[in-house]
Biopython code that builds the backbone (N, CA, C, O; Angstrom):
import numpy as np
from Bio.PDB.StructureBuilder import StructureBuilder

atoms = [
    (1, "UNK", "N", (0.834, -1.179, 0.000)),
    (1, "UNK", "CA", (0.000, 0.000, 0.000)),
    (1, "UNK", "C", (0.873, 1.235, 0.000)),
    (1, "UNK", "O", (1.747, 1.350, 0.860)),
    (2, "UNK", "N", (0.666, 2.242, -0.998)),
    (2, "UNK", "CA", (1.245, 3.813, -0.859)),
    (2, "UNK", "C", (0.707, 4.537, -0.346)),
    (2, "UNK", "O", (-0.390, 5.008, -0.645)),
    (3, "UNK", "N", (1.793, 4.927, 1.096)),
    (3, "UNK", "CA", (1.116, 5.726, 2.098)),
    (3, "UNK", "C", (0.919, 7.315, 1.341)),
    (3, "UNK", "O", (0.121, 8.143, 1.781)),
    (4, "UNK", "N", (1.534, 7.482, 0.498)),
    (4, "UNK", "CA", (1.487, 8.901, -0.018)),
    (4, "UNK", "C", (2.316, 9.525, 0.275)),
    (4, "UNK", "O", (3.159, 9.006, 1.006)),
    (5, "UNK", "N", (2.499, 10.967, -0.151)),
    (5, "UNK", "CA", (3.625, 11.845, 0.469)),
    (5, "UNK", "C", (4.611, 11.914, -1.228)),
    (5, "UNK", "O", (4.517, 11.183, -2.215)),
    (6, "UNK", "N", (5.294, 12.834, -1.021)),
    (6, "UNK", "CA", (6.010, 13.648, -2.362)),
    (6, "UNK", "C", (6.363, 12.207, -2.957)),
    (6, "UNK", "O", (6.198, 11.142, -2.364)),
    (7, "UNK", "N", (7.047, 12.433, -4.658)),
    (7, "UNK", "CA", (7.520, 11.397, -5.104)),
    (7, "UNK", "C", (8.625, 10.833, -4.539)),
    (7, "UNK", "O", (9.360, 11.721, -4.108)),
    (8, "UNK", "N", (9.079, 9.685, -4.347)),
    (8, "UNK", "CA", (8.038, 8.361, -5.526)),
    (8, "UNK", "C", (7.426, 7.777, -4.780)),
    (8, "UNK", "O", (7.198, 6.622, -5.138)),
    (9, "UNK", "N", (6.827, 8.214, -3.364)),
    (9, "UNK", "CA", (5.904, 7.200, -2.958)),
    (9, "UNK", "C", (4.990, 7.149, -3.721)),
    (9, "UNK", "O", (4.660, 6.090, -4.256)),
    (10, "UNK", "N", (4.289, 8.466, -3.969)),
    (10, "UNK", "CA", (3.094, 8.373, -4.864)),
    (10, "UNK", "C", (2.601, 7.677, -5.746)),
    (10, "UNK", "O", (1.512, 7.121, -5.886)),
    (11, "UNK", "N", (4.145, 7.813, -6.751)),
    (11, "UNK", "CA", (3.983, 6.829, -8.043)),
    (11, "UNK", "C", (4.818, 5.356, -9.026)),
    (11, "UNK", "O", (4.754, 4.788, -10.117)),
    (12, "UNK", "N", (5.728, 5.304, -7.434)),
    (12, "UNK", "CA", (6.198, 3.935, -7.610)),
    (12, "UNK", "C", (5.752, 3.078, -6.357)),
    (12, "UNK", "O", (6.239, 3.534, -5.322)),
    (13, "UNK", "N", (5.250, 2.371, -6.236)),
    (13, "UNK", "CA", (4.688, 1.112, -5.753)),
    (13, "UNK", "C", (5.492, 0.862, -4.783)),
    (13, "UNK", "O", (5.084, 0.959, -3.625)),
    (14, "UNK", "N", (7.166, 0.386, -5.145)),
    (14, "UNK", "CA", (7.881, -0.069, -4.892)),
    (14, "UNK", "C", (8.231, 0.767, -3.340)),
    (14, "UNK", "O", (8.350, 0.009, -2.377)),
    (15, "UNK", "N", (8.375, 2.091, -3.103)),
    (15, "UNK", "CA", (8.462, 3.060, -2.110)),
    (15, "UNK", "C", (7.414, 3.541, -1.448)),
    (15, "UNK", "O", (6.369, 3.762, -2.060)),
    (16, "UNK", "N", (7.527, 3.788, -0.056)),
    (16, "UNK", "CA", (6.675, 4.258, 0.557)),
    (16, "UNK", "C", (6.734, 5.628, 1.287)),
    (16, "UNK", "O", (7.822, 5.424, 0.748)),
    (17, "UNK", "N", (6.692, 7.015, 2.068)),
    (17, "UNK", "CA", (6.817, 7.362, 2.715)),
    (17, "UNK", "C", (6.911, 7.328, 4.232)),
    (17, "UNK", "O", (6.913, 8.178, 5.123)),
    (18, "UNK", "N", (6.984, 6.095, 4.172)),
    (18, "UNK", "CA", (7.239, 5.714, 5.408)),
    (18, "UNK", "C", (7.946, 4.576, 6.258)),
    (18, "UNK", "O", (7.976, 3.427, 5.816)),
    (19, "UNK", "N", (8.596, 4.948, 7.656)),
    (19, "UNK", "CA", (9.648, 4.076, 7.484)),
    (19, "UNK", "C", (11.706, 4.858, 7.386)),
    (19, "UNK", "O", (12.013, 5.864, 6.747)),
    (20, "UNK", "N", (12.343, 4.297, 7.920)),
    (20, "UNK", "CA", (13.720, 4.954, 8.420)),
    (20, "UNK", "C", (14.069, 5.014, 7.036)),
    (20, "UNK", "O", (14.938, 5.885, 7.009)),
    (21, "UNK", "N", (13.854, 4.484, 5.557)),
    (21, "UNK", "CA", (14.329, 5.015, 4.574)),
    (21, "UNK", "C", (14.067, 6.100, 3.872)),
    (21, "UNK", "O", (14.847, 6.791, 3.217)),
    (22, "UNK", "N", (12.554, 6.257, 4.094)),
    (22, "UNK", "CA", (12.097, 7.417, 3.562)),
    (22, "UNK", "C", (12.516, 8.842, 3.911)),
    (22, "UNK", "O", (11.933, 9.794, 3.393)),
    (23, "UNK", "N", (13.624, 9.027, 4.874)),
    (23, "UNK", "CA", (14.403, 9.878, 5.123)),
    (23, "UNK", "C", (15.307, 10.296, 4.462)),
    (23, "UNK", "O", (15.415, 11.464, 4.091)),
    (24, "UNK", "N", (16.337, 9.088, 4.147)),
    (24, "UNK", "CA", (17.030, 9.443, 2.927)),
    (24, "UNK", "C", (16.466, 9.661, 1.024)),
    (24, "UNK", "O", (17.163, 9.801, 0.019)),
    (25, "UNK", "N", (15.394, 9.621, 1.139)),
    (25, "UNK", "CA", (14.398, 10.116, -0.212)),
    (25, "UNK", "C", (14.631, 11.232, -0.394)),
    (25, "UNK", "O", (15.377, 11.809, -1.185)),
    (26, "UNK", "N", (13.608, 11.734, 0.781)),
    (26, "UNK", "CA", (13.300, 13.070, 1.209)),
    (26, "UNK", "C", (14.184, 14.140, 1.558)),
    (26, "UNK", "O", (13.884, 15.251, 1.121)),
    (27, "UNK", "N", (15.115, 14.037, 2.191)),
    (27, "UNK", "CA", (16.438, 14.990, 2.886)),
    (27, "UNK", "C", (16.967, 15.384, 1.690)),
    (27, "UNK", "O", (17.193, 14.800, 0.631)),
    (28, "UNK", "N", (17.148, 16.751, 2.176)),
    (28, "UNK", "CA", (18.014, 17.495, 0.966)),
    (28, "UNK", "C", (18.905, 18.695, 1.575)),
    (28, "UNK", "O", (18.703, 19.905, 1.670)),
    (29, "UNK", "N", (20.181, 17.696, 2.020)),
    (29, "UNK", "CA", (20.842, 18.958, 2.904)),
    (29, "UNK", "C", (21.212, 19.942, 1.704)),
    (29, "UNK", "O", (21.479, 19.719, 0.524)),
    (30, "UNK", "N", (21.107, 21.372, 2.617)),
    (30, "UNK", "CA", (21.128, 22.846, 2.295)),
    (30, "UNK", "C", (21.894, 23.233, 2.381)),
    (30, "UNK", "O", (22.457, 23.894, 1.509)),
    (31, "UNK", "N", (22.442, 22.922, 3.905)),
    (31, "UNK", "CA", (23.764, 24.034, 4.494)),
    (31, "UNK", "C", (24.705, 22.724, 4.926)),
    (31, "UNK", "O", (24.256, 21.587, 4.780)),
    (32, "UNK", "N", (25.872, 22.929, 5.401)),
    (32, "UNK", "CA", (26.986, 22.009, 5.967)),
    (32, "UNK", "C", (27.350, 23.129, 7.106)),
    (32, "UNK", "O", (27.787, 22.375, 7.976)),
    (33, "UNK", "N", (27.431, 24.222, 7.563)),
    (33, "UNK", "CA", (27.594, 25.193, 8.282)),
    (33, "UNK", "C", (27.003, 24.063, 10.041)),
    (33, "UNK", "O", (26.151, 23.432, 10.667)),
    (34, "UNK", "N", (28.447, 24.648, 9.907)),
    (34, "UNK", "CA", (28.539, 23.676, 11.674)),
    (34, "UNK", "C", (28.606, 22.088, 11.833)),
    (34, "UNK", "O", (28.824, 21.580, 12.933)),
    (35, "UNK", "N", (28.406, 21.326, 10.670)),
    (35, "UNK", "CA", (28.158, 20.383, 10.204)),
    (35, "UNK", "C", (29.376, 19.588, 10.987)),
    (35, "UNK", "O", (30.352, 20.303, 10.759)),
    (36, "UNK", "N", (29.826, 18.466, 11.801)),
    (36, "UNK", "CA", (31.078, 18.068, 12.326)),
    (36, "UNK", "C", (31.661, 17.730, 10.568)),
    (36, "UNK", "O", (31.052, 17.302, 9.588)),
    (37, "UNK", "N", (33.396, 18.244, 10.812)),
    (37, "UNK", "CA", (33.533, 17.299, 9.621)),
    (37, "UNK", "C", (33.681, 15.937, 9.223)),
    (37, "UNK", "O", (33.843, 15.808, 8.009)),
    (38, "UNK", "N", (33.670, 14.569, 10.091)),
    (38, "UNK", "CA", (33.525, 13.302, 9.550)),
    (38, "UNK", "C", (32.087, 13.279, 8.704)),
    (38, "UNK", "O", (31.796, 12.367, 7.930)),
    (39, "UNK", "N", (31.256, 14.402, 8.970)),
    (39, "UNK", "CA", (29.577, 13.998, 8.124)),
    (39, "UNK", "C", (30.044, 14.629, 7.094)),
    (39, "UNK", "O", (30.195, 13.775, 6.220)),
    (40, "UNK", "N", (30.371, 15.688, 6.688)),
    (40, "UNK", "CA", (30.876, 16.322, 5.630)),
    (40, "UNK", "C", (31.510, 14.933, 4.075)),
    (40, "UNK", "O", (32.332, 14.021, 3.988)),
    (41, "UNK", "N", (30.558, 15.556, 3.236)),
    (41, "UNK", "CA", (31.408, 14.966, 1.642)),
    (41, "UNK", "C", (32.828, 15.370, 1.804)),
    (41, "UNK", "O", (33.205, 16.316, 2.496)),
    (42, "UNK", "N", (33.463, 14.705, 1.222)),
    (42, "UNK", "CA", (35.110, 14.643, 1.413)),
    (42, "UNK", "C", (35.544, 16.264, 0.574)),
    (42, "UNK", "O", (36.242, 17.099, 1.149)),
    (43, "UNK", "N", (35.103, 16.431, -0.544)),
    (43, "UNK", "CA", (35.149, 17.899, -1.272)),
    (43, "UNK", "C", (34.828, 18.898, -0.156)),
    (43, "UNK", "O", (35.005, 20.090, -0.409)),
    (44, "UNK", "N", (34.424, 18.579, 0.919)),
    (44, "UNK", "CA", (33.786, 19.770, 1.922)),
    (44, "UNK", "C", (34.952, 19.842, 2.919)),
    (44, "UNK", "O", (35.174, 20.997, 3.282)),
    (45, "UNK", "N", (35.669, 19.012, 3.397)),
    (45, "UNK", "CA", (36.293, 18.124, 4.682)),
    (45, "UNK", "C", (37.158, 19.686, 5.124)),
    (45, "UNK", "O", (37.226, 20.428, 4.144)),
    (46, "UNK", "N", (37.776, 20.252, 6.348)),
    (46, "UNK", "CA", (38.225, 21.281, 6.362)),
    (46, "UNK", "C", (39.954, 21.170, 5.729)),
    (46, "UNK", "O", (40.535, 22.144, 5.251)),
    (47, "UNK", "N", (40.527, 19.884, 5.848)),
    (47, "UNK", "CA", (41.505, 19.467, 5.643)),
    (47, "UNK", "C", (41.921, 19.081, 3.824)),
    (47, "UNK", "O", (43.028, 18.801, 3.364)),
    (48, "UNK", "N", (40.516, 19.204, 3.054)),
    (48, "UNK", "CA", (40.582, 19.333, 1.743)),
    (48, "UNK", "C", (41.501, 18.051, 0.958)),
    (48, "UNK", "O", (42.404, 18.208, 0.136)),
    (49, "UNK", "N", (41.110, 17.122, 1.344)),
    (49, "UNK", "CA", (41.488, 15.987, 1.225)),
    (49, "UNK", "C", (41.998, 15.600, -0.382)),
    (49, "UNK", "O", (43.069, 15.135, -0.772)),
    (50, "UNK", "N", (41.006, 15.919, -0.985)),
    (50, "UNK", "CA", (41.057, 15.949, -2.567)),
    (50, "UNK", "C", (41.691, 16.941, -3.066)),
    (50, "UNK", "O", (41.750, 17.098, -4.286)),
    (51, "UNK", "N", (42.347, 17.885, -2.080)),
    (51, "UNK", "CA", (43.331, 19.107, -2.934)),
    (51, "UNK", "C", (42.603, 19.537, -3.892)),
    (51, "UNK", "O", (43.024, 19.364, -5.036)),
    (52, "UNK", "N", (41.040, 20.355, -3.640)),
    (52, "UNK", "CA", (40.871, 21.227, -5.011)),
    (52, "UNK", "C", (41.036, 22.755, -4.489)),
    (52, "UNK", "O", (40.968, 23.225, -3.353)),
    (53, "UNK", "N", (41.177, 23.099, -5.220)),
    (53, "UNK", "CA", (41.283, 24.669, -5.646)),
    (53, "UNK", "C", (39.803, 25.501, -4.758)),
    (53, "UNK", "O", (38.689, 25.056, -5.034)),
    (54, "UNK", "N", (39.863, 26.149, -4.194)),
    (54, "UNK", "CA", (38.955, 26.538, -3.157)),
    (54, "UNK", "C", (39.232, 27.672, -2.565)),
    (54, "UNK", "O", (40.305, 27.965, -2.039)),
    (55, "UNK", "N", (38.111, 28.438, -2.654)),
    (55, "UNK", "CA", (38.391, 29.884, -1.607)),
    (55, "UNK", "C", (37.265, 29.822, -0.706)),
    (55, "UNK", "O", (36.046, 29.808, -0.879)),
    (56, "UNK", "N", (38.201, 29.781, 0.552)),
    (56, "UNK", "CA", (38.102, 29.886, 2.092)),
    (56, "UNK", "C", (38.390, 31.178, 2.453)),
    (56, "UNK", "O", (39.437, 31.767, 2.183)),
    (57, "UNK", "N", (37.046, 31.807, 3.331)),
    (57, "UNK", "CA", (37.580, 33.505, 3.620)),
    (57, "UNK", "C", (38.387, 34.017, 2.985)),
    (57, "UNK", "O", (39.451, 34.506, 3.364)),
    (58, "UNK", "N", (37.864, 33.939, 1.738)),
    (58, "UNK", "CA", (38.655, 35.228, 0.879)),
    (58, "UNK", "C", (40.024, 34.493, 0.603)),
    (58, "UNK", "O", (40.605, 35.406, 0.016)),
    (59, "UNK", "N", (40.521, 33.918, 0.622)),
    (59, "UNK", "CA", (41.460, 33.326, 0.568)),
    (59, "UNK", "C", (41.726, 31.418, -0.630)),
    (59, "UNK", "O", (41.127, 30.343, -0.644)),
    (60, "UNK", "N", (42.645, 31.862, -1.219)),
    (60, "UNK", "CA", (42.639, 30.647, -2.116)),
    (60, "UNK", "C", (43.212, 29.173, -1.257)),
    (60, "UNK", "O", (43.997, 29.303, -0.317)),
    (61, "UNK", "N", (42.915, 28.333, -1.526)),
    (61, "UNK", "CA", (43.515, 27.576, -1.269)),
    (61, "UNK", "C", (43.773, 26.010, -2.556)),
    (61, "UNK", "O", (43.002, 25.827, -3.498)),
    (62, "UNK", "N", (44.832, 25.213, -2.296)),
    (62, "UNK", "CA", (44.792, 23.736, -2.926)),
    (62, "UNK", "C", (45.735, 24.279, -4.271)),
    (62, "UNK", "O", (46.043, 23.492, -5.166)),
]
sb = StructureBuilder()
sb.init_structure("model")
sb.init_model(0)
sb.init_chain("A")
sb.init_seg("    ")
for serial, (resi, resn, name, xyz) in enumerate(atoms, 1):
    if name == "N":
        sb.init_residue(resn, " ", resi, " ")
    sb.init_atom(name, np.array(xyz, "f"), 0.0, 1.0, " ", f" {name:<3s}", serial, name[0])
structure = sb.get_structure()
């Protein structure tokens, strides 16, 4: 049964809105601000793991 709620519960069968997965459907982080960095994507990490090219306060870095 589709409990409803934004896609794809609606219109795949297969998903529901409900339930500890339907969190990761739904979530759409915004900000990383304050975020610890082990949760942080590795491109985010403060230590810049992947060496890219990045400006931090005004400042270049990588």
């Amino acid at each position: 049964m589709v409990h409803g709620g934004p896609y794809p519960a609606t219109s795949d069968s297969r998903t529901t809105s409900v339930g500890t997965a339907a969190i990761h459907r739904f979530l759409r982080p915004v900000c990383y601000q304050n975020l610890p960095d082990a949760l942080r994507p590795e491109a985010l990490k403060e230590a810049n793991p992947l060496d890219l090219k990045r400006l931090v306060d005004g400042r270049r870095e990588g």
